[in-house]
C-alpha positions in Angstrom: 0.0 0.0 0.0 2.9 2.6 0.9 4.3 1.5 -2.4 1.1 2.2 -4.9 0.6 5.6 -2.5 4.8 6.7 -3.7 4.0 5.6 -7.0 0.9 7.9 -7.1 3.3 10.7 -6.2 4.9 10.9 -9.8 1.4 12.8 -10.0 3.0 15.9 -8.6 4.7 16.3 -11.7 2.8 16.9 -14.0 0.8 18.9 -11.4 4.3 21.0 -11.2 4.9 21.0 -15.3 1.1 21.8 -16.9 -0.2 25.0 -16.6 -3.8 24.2 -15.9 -6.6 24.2 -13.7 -6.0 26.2 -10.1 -3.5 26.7 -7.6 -3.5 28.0 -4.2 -1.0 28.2 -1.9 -2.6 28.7 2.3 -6.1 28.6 1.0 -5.1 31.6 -1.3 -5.6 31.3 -5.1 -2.4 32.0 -7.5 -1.1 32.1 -11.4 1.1 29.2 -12.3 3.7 31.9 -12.4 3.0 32.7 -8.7 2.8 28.9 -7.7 6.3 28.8 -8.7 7.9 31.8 -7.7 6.7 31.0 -4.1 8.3 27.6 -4.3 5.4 25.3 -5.1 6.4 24.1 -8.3 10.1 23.0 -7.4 8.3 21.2 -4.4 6.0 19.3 -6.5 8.6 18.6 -8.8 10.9 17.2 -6.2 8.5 15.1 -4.4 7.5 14.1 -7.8 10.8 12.4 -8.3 11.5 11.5 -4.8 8.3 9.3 -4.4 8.6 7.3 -7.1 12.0 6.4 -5.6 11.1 5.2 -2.8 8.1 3.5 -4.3 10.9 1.5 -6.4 13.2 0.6 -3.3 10.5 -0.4 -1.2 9.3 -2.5 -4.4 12.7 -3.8 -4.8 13.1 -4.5 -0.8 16.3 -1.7 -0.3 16.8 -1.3 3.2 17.8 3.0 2.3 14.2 3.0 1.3 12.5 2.5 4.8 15.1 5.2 5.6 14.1 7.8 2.9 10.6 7.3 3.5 10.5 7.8 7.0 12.8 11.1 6.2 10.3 12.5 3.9 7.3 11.8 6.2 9.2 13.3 9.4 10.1 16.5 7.4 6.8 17.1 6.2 5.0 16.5 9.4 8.0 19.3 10.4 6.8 21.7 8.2 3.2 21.1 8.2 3.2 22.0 12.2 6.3 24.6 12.1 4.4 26.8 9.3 0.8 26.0 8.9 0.0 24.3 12.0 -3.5 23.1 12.3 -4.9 20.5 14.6 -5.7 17.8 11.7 -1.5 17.8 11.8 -2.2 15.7 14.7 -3.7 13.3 12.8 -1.0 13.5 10.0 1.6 13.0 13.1 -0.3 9.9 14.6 -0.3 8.0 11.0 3.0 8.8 10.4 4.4 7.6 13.7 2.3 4.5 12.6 4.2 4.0 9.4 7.5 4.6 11.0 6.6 1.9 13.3 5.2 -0.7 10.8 8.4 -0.4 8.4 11.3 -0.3 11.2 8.8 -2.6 13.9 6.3 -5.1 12.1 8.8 -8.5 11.8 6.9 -9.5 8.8 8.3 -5.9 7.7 11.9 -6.1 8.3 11.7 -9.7 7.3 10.9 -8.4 3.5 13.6 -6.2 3.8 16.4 -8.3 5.3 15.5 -11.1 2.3 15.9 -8.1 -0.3 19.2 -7.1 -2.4 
């Protein structure tokens, strides 16, 4: 399931590269120029790239992939409550302690990954 979900994430891209539809950035509706000169696009792009990644390492049972993904949900979760803190963060932080437990916890877990390349 955390595979398909980084997989999904290659959607960002083209979310990032096609002008099209709308953007807003804190609730607050912008141009495609604006979405990237406040940073949005090169965000999208990057976790665009990066999920897919991770999607592949998990698929292919790479230990640094466990690693990476438990990286990118702890710095979200970081920026989520350091800039736009909301109480559905809470939430957010609750599911993502889960996953952190189930890839580095769950023996059925770190079984698939100690029987990888």
């Amino acid at each position: 399931m955390i595979t398909i979900g980084c997989f999904i994430g290659a959607l960002f891209l083209p979310i990032a590269l096609i002008p099209g539809g709308g953007y807003s950035i804190n609730g607050e509706p912008v141009s495609f120029t604006e979405f990237w000169r406040r940073g949005g696009g090169p965000l999208f792009v990057a976790v665009g790239i990066l999920l897919p990644v991770i999607g592949y390492g998990i698929l292919k049972r790479r230990r640094w992939s466990r690693y990476w993904f438990a990286g990118f949900l702890i710095i979200t979760a970081a920026y989520s409550l350091t800039f736009y803190p909301q109480w559905t963060d809470v939430l957010g932080l609750l599911y993502a302690g889960f996953l952190i437990w189930y890839l580095f916890r769950r023996r059925t877990v770190c079984a698939y990954f100690e029987h990888g390349a």
